[in-house]
C-alpha positions in Angstrom: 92.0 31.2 144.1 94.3 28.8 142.2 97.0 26.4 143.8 99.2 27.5 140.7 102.7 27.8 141.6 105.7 29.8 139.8 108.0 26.7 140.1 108.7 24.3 137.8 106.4 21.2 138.5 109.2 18.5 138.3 111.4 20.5 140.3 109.2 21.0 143.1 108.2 18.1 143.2 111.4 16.7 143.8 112.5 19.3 146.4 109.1 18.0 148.2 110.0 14.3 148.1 113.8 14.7 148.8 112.6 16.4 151.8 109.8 13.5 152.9 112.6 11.3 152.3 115.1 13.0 154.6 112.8 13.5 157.5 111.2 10.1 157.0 115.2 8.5 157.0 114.2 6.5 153.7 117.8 5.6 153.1 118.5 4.8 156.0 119.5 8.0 158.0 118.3 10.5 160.1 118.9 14.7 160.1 119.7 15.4 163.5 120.0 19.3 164.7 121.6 20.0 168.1 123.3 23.8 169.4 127.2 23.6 169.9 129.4 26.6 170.9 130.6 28.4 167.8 134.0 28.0 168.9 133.4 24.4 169.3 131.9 24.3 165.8 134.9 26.8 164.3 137.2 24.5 165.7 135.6 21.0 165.1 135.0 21.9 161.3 138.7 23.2 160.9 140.1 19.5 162.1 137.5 17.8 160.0 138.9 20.0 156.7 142.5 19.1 158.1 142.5 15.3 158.3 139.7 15.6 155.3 137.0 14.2 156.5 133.6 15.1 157.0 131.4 16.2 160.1 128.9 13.7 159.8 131.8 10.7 159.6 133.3 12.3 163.1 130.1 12.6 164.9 129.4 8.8 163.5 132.7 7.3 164.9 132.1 9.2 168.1 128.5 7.9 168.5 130.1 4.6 168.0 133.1 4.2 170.2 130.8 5.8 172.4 128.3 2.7 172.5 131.1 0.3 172.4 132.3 1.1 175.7 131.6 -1.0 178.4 129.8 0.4 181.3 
């Protein structure tokens, strides 16, 4: 049997390596998956879209004020 594939090489390729790169955090970040409500996540996305920002910049700043406070 051959290890042919219908894809284009270069494309695949790339799909492979963008996704090494993201699970290996090569640029610096990490994916992170975690379950939330779907009301929470409803309701979260609608304030992001509303002061236009993104969810990944909220979670950030909430990671970070969350370190920052003293214990």
């Amino acid at each position: 049997m051959s290890d042919l594939s219908i894809k284009r090489p270069s494309k695949a390729q790339t799909t492979k390596e963008k996704l090494i790169q993201e699970v290996a955090g090569v640029d610096g970040n990490v994916k992170v998956n975690f379950n939330l409500p779907r009301t929470l996540l409803k309701q979260t996305k609608i304030r992001c879209a509303e002061e236009g920002r993104s969810m990944s910049q909220l979670v950030r700043e909430l990671l970070t004020s969350y370190l920052h406070k003293s214990t």
